[in-house]
C-alpha positions, -999 to +999 in steps of 0.1 A: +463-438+693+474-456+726+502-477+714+508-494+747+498-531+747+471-549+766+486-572+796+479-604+779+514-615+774+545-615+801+579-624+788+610-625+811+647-633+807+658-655+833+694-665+840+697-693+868+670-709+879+672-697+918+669-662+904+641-662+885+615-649+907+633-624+923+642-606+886+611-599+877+597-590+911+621-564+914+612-549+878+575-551+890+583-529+923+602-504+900+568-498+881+579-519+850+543-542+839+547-577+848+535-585+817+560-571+796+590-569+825+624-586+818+651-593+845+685-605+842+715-612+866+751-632+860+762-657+883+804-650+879+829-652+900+860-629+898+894-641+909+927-617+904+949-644+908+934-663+876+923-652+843+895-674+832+863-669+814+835-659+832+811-694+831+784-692+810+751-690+829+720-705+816+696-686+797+659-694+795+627-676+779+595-679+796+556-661+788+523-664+799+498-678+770+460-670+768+452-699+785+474-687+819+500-715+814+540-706+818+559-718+786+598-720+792+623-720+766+652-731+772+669-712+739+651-690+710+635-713+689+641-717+657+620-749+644+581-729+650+551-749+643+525-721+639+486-739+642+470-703+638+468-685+605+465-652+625+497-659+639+515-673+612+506-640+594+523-623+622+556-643+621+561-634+583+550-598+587+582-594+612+603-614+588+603-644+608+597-679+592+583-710+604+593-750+599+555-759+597+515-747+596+482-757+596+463-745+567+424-729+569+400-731+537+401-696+523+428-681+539+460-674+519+496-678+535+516-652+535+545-648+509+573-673+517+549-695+539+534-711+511+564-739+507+562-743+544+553-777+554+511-788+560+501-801+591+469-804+582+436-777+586+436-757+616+405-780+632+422-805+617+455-805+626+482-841+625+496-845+659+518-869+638+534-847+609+536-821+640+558-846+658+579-851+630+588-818+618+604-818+652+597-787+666+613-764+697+580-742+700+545-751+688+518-723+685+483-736+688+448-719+690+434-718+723+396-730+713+410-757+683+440-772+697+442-770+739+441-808+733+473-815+723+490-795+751+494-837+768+510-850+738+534-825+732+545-818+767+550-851+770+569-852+737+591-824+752+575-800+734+570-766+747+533-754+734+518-720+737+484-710+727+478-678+720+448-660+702+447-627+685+416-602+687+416-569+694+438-542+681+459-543+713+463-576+712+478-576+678+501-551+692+512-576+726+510-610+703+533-590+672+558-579+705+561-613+715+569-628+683+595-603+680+612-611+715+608-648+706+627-645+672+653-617+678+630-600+652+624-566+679+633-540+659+614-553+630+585-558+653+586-518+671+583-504+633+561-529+620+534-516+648+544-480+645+536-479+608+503-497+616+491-472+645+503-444+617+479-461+591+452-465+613+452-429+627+448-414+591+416-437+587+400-429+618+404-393+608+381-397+580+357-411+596+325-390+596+300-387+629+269-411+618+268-444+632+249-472+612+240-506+624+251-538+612+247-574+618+274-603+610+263-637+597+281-669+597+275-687+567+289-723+568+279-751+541+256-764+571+245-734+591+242-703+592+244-678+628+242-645+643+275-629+655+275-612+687+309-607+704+341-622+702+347-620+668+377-599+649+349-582+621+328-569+652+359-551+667+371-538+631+333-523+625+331-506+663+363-489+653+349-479+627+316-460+640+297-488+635+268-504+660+266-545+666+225-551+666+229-584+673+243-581+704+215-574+729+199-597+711+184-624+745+199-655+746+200-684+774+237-682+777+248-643+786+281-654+773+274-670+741+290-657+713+268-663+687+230-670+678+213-692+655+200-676+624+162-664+629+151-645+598+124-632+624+153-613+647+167-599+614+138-584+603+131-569+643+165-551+638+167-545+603+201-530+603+217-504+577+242-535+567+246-570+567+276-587+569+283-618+557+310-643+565+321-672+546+337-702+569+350-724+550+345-730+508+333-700+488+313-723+467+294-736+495+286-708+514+274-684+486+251-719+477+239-715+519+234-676+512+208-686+486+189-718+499+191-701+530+181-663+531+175-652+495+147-680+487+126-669+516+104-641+503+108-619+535+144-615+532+134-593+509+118-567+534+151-561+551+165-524+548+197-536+540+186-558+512+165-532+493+194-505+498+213-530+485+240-536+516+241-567+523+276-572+518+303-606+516+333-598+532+366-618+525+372-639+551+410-626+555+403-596+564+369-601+585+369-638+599+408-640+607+422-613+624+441-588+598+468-585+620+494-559+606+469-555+576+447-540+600+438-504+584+429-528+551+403-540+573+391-508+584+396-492+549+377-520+532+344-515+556+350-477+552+346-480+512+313-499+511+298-482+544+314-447+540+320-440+502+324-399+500+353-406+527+369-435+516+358-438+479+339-462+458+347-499+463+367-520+441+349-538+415+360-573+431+339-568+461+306-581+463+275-568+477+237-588+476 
């Protein structure tokens, strides 16, 4: 398992302003990754003739977020407004807390989080109970909540967005959190215990590959996953084969596809995933009025074999983060069930 993470993130120490540059520089000549280099130098001066302290030089944090903005620090923070459930996930998992969240319909907190102060839904999100919680560091989504980078910085509030996909970048973003909270050590086991985990499920996986598609189901619409999506990532780890995404489109870079019954039924996949955004209620109401009532749903493979398959939103939708191998062990259960075993009752398959 290659533990070493992506070059999404840089983080540097920097002591003095005038010296900034020339740290990091020199750690990137001695083959250190400028994403993950740190540099430090004291600015002290020694006299024999008096015994004084040594002034106190100035100590300030910096990264690079996944929109390519620099984000200073002038201290650790310790008020963290966390927009993202991925992240916020991540924060507790490391023992670190936060002084407020945005909440998402269907997705849990984790343990401790829950008495954290709302600042609304994550699309949804109160620049004004933001502002008054008061915060030194405010972690937004980078497709939800890059609008509120002018308030903020104007505020004096230091903002990063910062998104969390692959594997690897659970490994950079869990890093990060750690360096930002003094929370290292806890970080370096957290992600050695994960790679561990994930190793021994890889190891059972056999050598077929099946196909799948993933569905959006929202109480309005309902659309075909093709990339950029954490479920997609989970299932390629996990031998499995996207059909969806050669599917044409008039935007190569379009993420998703609206829902065509007719495309479905040109693929007809093994499995068929289905994602809930938003209320439960709702969306298994949208699975119904929208697929099941139309007699040719009927002809897919995956409905007659009985895998078409709703997958909880915290493990699929959101990124697991740290709770990755649940992911992976979850898919392996329903997809691969004489190497992962039968799955529990709770889950749920059309």
């Amino acid at each position: 398992m290659n533990k070493k993470s992506i070059a999404v993130l840089s983080i540097s120490l920097l002591i003095g302003g005038a010296l900034a540059g020339c740290g990091a520089q020199n750690d990137v000549a001695q083959g250190a990754s400028p994403n993950t280099a740190f540099a430090s130098s004291a600015q002290a001066s020694q006299s024999p003739a008096v015994q004084s302290p040594s002034p106190k030089a100035e100590t300030k944090l910096t990264l690079t977020d996944d929109l390519k903005r620099t984000v200073v620090l002038d201290k650790k923070p310790e008020r963290i407004v966390v927009l993202s459930p991925e992240m916020l996930e991540l924060l507790y998992a490391i023992g670190g807390t936060a002084a407020g969240r945005a909440e998402a319909a269907g997705i849990t907190p984790p343990l401790g989080a829950e008495i954290v102060p709302g600042v609304g839904q994550m699309r949804q999100v109160s620049l004004e109970q933001v502002l008054a919680l008061k915060p030194d560091l405010v972690i937004g989504q980078p497709v939800f909540h890059k609008d509120m980078e002018p308030t903020l910085t104007a505020s004096g509030i230091p903002v990063a967005f910062l998104k969390l996909g692959s594997l690897e970048e659970v490994h950079a973003k869990t890093e990060l959190l750690g360096r930002l909270t003094g929370k290292e050590a806890q970080a370096k086991k957290a992600l050695a215990d994960l790679d561990s985990r994930v190793e021994q499920v890889i190891k059972k996986l056999p050598a077929e590959k099946p196909t799948f598609v993933n569905l959006n189901v929202t109480p309005g619409v309902v659309s075909i996953q093709r990339t950029d999506m954490a479920g997609l990532e989970i299932a390629k780890r996990m031998n499995l084969v996207n059909a969806a995404e050669d599917l044409p489109t008039d935007k190569p870079d379009a993420s998703t596809l609206p829902y065509s019954l007719e495309k479905l039924i040109e693929k007809n996949p093994d499995y068929i995933f289905l994602i809930i955004h938003g209320s439960k209620e709702a969306g298994e109401k949208k699975i119904k009025t929208e697929m099941e009532s139309n007699p040719a749903w009927s002809s897919l493979k995956a409905v007659q074999e009985k895998k078409v398959i709703v997958m909880p939103s915290e493990l699929f939708l959101t990124n697991p983060g740290l709770k990755y191998d649940e992911s992976m062990t979850y898919l392996g259960q329903y997809v691969y069930p004489a190497s992962f075993g039968q799955p529990a009752a709770a889950g749920k398959s059309q």
